[in-house]
TORMAR-121827 format. One record per residue (C-alpha): residue number from 1; x, y, z; residue in one letter. Coordinates in nm, 3 decimals, padded with zeros to 5 digits. Layout:
// residues N
+-----+---------+---------+---------+----+
:   i :    east :   north :      up : aa :
+-----+---------+---------+---------+----+
: NUM :       X :       Y :       Z :  A :
...
+-----+---------+---------+---------+----+
END
This chain:
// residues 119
+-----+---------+---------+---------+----+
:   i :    east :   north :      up : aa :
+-----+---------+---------+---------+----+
:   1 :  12.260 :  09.810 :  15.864 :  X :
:   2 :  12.354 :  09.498 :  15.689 :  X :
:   3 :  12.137 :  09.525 :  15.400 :  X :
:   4 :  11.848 :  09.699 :  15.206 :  X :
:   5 :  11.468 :  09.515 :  15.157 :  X :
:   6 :  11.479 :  09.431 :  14.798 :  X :
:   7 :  11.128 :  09.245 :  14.751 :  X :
:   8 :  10.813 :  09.137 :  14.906 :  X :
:   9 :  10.807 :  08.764 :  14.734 :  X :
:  10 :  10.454 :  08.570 :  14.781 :  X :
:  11 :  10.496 :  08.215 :  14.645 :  X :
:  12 :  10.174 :  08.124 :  14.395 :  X :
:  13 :  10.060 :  07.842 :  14.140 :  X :
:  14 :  10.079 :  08.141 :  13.842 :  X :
:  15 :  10.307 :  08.441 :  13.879 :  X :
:  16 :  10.131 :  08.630 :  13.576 :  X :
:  17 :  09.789 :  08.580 :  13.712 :  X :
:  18 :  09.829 :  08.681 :  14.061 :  X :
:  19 :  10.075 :  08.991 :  13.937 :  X :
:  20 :  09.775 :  09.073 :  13.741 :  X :
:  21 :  09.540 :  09.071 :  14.060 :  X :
:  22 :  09.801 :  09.293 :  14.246 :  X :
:  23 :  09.851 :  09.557 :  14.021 :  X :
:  24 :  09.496 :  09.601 :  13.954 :  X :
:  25 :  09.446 :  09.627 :  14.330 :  X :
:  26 :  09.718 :  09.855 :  14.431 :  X :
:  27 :  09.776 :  10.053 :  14.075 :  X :
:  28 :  10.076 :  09.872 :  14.050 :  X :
:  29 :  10.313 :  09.870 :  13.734 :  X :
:  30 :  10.507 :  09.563 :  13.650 :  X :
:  31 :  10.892 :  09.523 :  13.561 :  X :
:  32 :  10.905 :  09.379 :  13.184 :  X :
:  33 :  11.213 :  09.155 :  13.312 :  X :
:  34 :  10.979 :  08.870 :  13.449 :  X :
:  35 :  10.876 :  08.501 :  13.310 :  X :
:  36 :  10.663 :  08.277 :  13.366 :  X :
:  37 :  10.803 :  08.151 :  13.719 :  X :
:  38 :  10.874 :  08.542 :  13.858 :  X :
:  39 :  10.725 :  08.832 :  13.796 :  X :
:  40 :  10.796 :  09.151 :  13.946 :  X :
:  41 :  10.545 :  09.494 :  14.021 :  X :
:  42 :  10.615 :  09.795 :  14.189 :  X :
:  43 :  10.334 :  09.975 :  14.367 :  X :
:  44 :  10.402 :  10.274 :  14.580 :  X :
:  45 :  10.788 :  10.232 :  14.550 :  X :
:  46 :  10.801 :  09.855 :  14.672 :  X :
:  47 :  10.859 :  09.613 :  14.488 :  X :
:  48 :  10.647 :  09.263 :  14.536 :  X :
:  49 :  10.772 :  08.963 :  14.336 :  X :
:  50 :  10.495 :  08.658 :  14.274 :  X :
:  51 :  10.773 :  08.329 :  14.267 :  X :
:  52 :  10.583 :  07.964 :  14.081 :  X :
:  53 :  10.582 :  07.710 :  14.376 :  X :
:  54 :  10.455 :  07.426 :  14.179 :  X :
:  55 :  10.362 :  07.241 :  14.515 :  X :
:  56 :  10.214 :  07.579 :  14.636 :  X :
:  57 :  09.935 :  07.532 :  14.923 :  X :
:  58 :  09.744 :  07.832 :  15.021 :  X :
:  59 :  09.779 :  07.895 :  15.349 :  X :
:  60 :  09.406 :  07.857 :  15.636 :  X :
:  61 :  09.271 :  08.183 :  15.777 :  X :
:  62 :  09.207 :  08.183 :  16.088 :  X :
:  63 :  09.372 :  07.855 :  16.113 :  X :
:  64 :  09.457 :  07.867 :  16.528 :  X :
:  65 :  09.762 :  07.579 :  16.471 :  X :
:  66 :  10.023 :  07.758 :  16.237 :  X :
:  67 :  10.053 :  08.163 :  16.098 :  X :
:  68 :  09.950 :  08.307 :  15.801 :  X :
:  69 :  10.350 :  08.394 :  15.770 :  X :
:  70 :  10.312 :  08.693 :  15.630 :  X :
:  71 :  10.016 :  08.908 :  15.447 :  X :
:  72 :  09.974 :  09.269 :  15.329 :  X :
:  73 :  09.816 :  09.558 :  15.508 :  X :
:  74 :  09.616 :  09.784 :  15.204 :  X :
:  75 :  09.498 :  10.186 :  15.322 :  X :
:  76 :  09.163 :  10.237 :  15.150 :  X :
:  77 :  08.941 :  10.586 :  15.185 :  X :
:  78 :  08.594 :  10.390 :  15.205 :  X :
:  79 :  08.566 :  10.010 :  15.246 :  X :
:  80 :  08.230 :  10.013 :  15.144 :  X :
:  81 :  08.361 :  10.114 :  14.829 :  X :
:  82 :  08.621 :  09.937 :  14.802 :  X :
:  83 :  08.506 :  09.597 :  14.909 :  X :
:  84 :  08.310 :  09.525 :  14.614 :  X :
:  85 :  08.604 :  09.618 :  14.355 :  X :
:  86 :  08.857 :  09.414 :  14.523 :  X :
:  87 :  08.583 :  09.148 :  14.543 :  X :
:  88 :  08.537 :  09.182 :  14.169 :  X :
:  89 :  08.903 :  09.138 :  14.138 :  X :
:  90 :  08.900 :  08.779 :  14.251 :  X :
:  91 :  08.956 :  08.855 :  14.616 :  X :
:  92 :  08.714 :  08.631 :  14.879 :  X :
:  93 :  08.576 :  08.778 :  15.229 :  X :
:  94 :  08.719 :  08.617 :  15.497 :  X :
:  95 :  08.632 :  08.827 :  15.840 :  X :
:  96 :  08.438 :  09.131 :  15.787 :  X :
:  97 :  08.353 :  09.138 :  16.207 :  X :
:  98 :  08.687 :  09.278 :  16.307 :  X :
:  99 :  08.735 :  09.568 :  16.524 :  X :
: 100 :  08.595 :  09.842 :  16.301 :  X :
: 101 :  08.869 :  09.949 :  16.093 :  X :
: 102 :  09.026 :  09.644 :  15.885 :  X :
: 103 :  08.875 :  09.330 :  15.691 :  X :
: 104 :  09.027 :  09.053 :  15.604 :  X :
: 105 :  09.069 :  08.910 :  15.228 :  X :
: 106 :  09.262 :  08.603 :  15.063 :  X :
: 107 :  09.367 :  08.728 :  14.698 :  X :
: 108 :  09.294 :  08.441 :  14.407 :  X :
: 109 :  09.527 :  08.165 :  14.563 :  X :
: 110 :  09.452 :  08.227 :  14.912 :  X :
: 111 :  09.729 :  08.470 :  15.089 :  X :
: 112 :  09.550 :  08.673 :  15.343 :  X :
: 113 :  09.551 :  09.048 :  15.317 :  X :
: 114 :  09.347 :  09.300 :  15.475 :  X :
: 115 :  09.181 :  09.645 :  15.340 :  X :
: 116 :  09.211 :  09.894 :  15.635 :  X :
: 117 :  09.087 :  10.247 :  15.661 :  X :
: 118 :  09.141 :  10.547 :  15.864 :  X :
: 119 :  08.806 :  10.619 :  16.091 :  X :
+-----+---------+---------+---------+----+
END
């Protein structure tokens, strides 16, 4: 081993505001050490740190010339359920017709991440 995964670290126009969007969806508790260009939450044991890119663009899903780079897989019990929370949250739809068991979401600035469930 030649080291040990410190953060996740999604680049945004507002640290604060997206930290806020994250903690509410995963019951996540954030680190008092932040400011307003990083700001750091824990949920589930991992950390995920929200960086300010001041030139930030939001990356195009499905966009068939470059990657989404990187986006965050979320276990839910009932989609149905949770869909219209995470909605309420900020989050936007963008592929519900997947292959039965995961949709895809961009939080508030646009990273993809998908709710996924166990059939």
């Amino acid at each position: 081993m030649v080291g040990q995964l410190r953060s996740v670290v999604l680049d945004c126009p507002e640290p604060s505001e997206l930290a806020s969007f994250y903690e509410e969806l995963l019951g996540a508790e954030r680190l008092p050490d932040g400011d307003e260009t990083w700001v750091v939450i824990v949920a589930n044991g991992t950390r995920i740190a929200f960086q300010r890119a001041t030139e930030y663009v939001a990356p195009v899903f499905p966009d068939p010339h470059a990657s989404q780079q990187v986006h965050l897989d979320v276990l839910v019990d009932d989609v149905e359920e949770a869909e219209p929370k995470v909605l309420a949250l900020g989050a936007r739809l963008l592929q519900k017709d997947t292959d039965g068991w995961f949709r895809v979401y961009a939080d508030p600035v646009g990273h993809p991440f998908c709710l996924l469930w166990l059939s």
